[in-house]
N, C-alpha and C positions, 0 to 999 in steps of 0.2 A: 958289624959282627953280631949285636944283640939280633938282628933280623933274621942273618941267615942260621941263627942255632934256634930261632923258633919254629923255622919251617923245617929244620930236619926233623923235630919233634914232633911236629905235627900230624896229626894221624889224617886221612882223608875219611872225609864224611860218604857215608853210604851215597846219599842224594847230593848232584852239585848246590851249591852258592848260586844267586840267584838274587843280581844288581838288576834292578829296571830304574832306567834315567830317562826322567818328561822332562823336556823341555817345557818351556811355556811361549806361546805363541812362536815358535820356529817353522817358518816356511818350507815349504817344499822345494824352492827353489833358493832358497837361503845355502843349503848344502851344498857347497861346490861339486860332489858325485851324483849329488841328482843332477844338477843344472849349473852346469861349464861357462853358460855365458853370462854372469850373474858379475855381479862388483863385491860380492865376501868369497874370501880363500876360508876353507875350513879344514886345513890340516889332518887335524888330530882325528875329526869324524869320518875323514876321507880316510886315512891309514884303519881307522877302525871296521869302515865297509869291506876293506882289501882282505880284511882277517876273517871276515863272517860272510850272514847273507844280505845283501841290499832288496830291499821290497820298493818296487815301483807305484803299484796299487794299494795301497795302505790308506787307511780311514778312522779318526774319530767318529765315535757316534752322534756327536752334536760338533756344532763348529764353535761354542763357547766352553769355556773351563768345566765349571760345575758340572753339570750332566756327560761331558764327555772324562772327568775324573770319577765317575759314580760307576759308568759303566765299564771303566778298567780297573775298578776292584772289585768290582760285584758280578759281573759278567751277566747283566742285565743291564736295558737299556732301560736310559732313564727315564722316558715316558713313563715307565712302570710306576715312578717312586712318586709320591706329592710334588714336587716340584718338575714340568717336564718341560719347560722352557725356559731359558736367561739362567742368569751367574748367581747364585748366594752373595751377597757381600758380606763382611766381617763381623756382620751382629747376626746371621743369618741361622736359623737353627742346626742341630746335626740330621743330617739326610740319610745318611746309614741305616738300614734297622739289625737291633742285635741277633735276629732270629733267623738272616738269611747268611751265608756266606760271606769270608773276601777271601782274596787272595792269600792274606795276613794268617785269617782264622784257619784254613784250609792247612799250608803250610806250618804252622803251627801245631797242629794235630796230628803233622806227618813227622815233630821232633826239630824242625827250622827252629832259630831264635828270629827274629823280626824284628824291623825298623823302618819307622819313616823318620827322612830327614830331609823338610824342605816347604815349600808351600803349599797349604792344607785344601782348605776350598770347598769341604764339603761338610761346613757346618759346625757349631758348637753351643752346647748349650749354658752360654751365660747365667749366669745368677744373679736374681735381681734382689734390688734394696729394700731393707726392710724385712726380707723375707716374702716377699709378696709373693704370687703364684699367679699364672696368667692361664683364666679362664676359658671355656672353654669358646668363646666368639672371640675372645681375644687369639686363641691358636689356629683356628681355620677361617676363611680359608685366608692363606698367605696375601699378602700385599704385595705391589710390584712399582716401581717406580722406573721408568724405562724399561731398560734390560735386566734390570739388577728386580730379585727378592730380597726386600731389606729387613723385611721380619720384626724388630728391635730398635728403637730409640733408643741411643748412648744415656737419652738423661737416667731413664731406669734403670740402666746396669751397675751390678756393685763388683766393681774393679778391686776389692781385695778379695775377691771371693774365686777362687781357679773353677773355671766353666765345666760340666760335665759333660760327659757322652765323647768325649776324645777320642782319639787314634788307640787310646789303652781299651777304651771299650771294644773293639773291631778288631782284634788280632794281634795288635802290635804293642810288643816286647816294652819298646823304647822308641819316643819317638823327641822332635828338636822340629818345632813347627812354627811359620807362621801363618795366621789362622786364616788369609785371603789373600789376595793379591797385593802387591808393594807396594800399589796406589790408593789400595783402601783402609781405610784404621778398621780397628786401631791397630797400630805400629809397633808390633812389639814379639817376643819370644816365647815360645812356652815349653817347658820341658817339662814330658813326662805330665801332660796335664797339665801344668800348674806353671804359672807367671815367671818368670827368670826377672825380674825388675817391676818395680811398682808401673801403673800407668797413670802418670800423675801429669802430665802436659800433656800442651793440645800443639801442634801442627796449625799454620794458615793456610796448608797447602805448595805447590811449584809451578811454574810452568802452567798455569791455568789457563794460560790466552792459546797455549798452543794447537788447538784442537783432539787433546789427548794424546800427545805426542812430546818427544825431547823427554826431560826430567822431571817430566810430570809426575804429583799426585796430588788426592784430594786431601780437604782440612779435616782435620780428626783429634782424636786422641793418641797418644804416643807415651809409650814405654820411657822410663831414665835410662840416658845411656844410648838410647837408639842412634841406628849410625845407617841411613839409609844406602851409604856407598860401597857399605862392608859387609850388604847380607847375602850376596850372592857368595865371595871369598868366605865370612862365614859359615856359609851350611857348605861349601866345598869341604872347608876343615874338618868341620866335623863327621864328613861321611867318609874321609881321608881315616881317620881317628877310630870311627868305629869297623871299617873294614882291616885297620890295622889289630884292633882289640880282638875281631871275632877271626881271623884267621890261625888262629893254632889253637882253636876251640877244636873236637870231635865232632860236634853239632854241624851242619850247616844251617847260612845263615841266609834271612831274604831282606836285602835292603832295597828300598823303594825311595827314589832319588826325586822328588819334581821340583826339577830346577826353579826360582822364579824368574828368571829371565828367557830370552830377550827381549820381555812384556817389559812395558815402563813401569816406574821411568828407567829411561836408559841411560846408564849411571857407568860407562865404560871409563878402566881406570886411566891412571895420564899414560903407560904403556903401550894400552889397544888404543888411543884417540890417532886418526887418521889410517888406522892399519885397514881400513877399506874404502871402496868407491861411493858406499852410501852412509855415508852424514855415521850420526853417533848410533843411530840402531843398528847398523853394519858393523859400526867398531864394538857394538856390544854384542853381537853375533858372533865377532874374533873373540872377543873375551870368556861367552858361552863357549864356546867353542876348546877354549884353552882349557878352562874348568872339567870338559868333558876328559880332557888329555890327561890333567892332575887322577881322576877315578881311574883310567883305565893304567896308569902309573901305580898308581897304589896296590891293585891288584896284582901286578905285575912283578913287584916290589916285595911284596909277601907271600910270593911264593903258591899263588894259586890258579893262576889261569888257566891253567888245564882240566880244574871240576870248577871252572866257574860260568858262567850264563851270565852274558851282558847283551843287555835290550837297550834299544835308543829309543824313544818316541817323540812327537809333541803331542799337546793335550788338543789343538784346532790348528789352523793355518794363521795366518801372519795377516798384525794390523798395520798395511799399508795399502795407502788409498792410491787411485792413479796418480794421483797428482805428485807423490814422490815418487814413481814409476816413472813418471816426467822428466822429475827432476832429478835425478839420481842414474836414470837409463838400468835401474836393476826391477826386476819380478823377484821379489820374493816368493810367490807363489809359481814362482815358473811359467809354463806355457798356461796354466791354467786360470780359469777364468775367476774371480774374485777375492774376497778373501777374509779372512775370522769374522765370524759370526753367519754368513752366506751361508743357501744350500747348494752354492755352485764349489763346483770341486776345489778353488780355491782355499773355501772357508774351513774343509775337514778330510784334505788329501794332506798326507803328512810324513814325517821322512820316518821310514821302519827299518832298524837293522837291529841285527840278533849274532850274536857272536857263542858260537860252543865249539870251542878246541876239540877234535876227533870227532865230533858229530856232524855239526855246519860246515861243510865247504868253503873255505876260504875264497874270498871275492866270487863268489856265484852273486846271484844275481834272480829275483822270483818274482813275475808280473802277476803274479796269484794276488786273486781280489782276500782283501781280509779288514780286520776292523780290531780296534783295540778291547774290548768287551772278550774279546778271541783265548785272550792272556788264562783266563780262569780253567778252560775246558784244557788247553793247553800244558799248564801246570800241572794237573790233576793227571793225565797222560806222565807226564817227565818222572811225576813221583809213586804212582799210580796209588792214586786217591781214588776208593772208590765211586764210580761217576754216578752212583744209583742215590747218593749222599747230597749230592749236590743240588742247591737252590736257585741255579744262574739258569735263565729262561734262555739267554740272548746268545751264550758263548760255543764256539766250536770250534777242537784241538786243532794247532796247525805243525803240530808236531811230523807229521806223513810230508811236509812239503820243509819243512825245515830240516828232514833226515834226509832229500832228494828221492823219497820214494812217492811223490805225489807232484804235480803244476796245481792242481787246484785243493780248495781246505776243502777237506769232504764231508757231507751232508750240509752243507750251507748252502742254502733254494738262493739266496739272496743277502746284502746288510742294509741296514735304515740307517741312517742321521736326519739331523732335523736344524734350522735354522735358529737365532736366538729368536726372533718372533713365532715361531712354533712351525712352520715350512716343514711339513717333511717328504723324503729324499726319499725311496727305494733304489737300487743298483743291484743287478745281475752282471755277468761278466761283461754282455754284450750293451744293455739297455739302462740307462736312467731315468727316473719319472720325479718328477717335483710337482708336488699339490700347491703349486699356487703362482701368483706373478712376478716376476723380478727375481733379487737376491734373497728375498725375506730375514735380509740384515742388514749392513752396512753400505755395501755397495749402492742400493736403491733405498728410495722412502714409502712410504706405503702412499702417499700423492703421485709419485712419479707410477708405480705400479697398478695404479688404479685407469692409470691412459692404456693400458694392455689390452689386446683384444684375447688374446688365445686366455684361457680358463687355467691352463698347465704348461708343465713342458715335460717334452719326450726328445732325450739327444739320444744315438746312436753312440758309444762311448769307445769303441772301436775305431768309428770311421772319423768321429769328430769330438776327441778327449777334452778341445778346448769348449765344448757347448758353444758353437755360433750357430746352428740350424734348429732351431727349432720344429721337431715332426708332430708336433702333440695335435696339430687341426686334420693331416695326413696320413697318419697309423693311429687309428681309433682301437683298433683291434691291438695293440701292444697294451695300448692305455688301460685296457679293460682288462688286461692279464694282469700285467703290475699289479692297478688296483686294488685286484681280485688277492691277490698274493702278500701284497700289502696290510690289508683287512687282515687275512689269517693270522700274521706274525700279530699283529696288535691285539687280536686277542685272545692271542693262546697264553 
C-alpha cells in the first residue's frame, strides 16, 4: 500500500529516469536473444530485449574494463586520457579529469540527482602514509605489469585515510563503489568516498591454480566484514533501494549500474548452481541475469517505467578461452571470433539494449554500427544539453535510430577500440582494419604473432563477421583509406 500512495503522489519529472546497467565481462553470446544456440537461458534480459530495442552491432571501445568504462562516461575514447592501454587495478590512480565532462556532470547540470552503484575501475586517489606526497618521477609515466596499471604499492597506502578524487568528484550525487574488480584488492566498500569498514586483513587469495577462472581472486588487502559471495546481491540491494528512494522525488534521477559480474570469481549462489550448460560462469550468468530481473522489477514496482530509460551493456566481451568452448560446447561470444581483451570482435562486440516506453519500439531490433562512448552525445540529445558545451571528442547521438527515424547513427565516419596490448581496431559499416598481428590479447601471444606474415588485417565485416579471411595483403587500397581515417580520428 505504502508503494502505491507514493506513486500516486508522485509528480513526473520533465526529463525521463535514466538506469544504465554494465555488465561485466558478458558475452555477446552469453544472451540467449543474441545467440539461441548457447548453454545459458537468460530470461529476464531476453523479456527485456522484447520490451525495447536489441542492437546487433554494438561495441566497447577497448575490450578491457578500464578504458572502455572511461569512455562511456566521458564520451571520449580512452587513448586520449594517460592511460590508453590495459586495466587500472585497485591502487590505480583516478583517470577522470575534472574539467571535461561525464555523463554524471552533464546530467546533473540538466537537475538529474545521480548515482553510481557498483564497480568503479576508473581509479582513486589513495592517500598515502605519513602524509607523504609522490613526486613528480614518482607520477609519470605510469608502470605496467602485464595488463594491469598498478600505479601504487599497498605498503604506502594509509587505509584510514578515504582516497580522493571519487565518483563525488565527476558528477555523482551518491555513490556505493567497489574501487576494481572482485579479483583485485583491496576488497572492500566505499560509500560516498569514504570506507564503509576498516581494511585491516589481507586475503591469500582463491582458485590461483585455475588459470583465472572458477572463484578466483588475487591476495590482497580486505575490508572487516567483507563477504566476497554477497557483493553482487549486495550492490543489487542497494540499487533496488535507491531506485526505490528516488522515485517519488520531482527530480529525475541517473543511476549507473556496473554490475561486477559475470567477471570472477564466479561466485553463483547454491540456487543458480547447475541452472546452465556451462560450468559456474554459466550459472553465474543465470544469476546476472536474475539480478538484471530484480532492477527492471523495481522499476516496475514503483510506478515508473513509462519516463524511465533502461540501457543494458557490457563494459568488453567474455573471458572464455576455446578450451571451455570445448568443454562446455557454448561461445560466449557467439559466432564471433575471440574474446576479452582481443581486437577481434569477440573481445568488444557486446550485447546493447535500450528500453523507452513510447519511444523505443518494442522488440525492434538495430544492426546500426554504434559504440558505447555513443551514451554522452546521446543523453545530451534526450535532455537537450547544449552540445556546443560539451567536451566528448568521441561520442555521437544515437537517439535518430533509437526513435526509428534513422538505421544508421549519423555523422559517425567510423568507431575505434583497441586491444589490452594497445592493437588498435577501426570499423566502418562495411570494413575492419587491425594495426597489427593476431588478437593483441588473450586469444594469441605476442611469440605466436610474431610467426605472422601479413603486417595487418582487413576483414570485410559484411561478408565475413566471423574474421576468418584475411584481405589486408589483397585490398591495399581499403587499408590505406582506413589508415588514412584512422590517423584523422586520433588526432583530432
Amino acid at each position: 500500500m505504502a508503494v502505491c500512495s507514493c506513486v500516486e503522489k508522485q509528480k513526473i519529472p520533465e526529463h525521463p529516469n535514466i538506469i544504465y546497467i554494465l555488465a561485466d565481462d558478458l558475452g555477446y553470446g552469453d544472451v540467449s536473444a543474441n545467440y539461441a544456440h548457447g548453454k545459458i537461458t537468460t530470461p529476464n534480459i531476453d523479456r527485456f530485449a522484447s520490451e525495447g530495442m536489441r542492437f546487433t552491432d554494438a561495441h566497447a571501445s577497448s575490450s578491457v574494463s578500464t578504458p572502455s568504462r572511461y569512455g562511456l562516461l566521458t564520451g571520449t575514447y580512452c587513448f586520449r586520457s594517460s592511460v590508453n592501454i590495459g586495466a587500472i587495478q585497485g591502487y590505480g590512480r583516478s583517470l577522470l579529469e575534472s574539467r571535461n565532462y561525464t555523463v554524471a556532470s552533464l546530467l546533473k547540470e540538466k537537475g538529474y540527482t545521480t548515482a553510481v552503484i557498483g564497480k568503479w575501475h576508473l581509479g582513486l586517489d589513495w592517500q598515502l602514509k605519513d602524509g607523504r606526497v609522490l613526486n613528480i618521477d614518482e607520477l609519470v609515466p605510469r608502470y605496467k605489469t602485464g595488463n594491469f596499471v598498478t600505479d601504487l604499492p599497498r605498503e604506502i597506502i594509509d587505509f584510514t585515510k578515504p582516497p580522493k578524487n571519487g565518483p563525488l568528484s565527476f558528477g555523482f550525487d551518491y555513490s556505493y563503489i567497489l574501487p576494481a574488480s572482485l579479483d583485485m584488492e583491496p576488497y572492500c566498500y566505499l560509500k560516498n568516498d569514504t570506507l564503509t569498514a576498516p581494511i585491516t586483513g589481507f586475503t591469500e587469495g582463491n582458485d590461483l591454480n585455475t588459470g583465472f577462472t572458477e572463484a578466483f581472486w588475487r591476495a590482497g588487502m580486505i575490508a572487516e566484514g567483507f563477504d566476497f559471495k554477497d557483493v553482487l546481491p549486495n550492490f543489487t540491494r542497494q540499487a533496488v533501494q535507491y531506485i526505490q528512494r528516488s522515485a517519488a522525488n520531482a527530480q529525475p534521477f541517473f543511476l549507473y549500474f556496473p554490475m561486477p559480474a559475470p567477471h570472477t570469481p564466479w561466485l553463483p549462489a547454491d540456487e543458480f548452481r547447475g541452472k546452465s550448460g556451462a560450468g559456474a560462469y554459466g550459472d553465474f550468468v543465470v544469476m546476472t541475469d536474475y539480478m538484471v530481473g530484480q532492477i527492471l522489477e523495481a522499476v516496475k514496482n514503483a510506478g515508473i517505467e513509462e519516463h524511465t530509460i533502461i540501457i543494458l551493456a557490457s563494459d568488453n566481451g567474455p573471458y572464455w578461452r576455446t578450451n571451455m568452448i570445448e568443454r562446455y560446447d557454448h561461445r560466449a561470444a557467439g559466432t564471433y571470433r575471440g574474446m576479452k581483451a582481443d581486437a577481434w570482435d569477440g573481445g568488444h562486440r557486446v550485447p546493447f539494449i535500450v528500453k523507452w516506453p513510447g519511444h523505443v519500439k518494442a522488440g525492434s531490433v538495430s544492426n546500426a554500427l554504434t559504440t558505447l562512448p555513443n551514451l554522452m552525445a546521446t543523453v545530451a540529445d534526450i535532455v537537450d544539453f547544449d552540445h556546443g558545451k560539451l567536451t566528448c571528442k568521441d561520442s555521437y547521438s544515437i537517439l535518430p535510430v533509437l526513435l526509428g527515424q534513422s538505421n544508421n547513427v549519423p555523422n559517425q565516419k567510423a568507431i575505434v577500440h583497441h586491444s589490452s596490448r594497445g592493437y588498435f581496431a577501426i570499423r566502418t559499416d562495411e570494413w575492419k582494419l587491425i594495426l597489427g598481428k593476431g588478437s593483441g590479447g588473450f586469444s594469441t601471444t605476442p611469440a605466436q604473432e610474431s610467426l605472422i606474415t601479413e603486417e595487418g588485417q582487413l576483414y570485410n565485416m559484411k561478408d565475413d563477421p566471423s574474421e576468418t579471411t584475411n584481405l589486408y595483403a589483397t585490398r591495399m587500397d581499403i587499408v590505406e583509406k582506413m589508415t588514412k581515417l584512422l590517423e584523422e580520428i586520433q588526432n583530432n
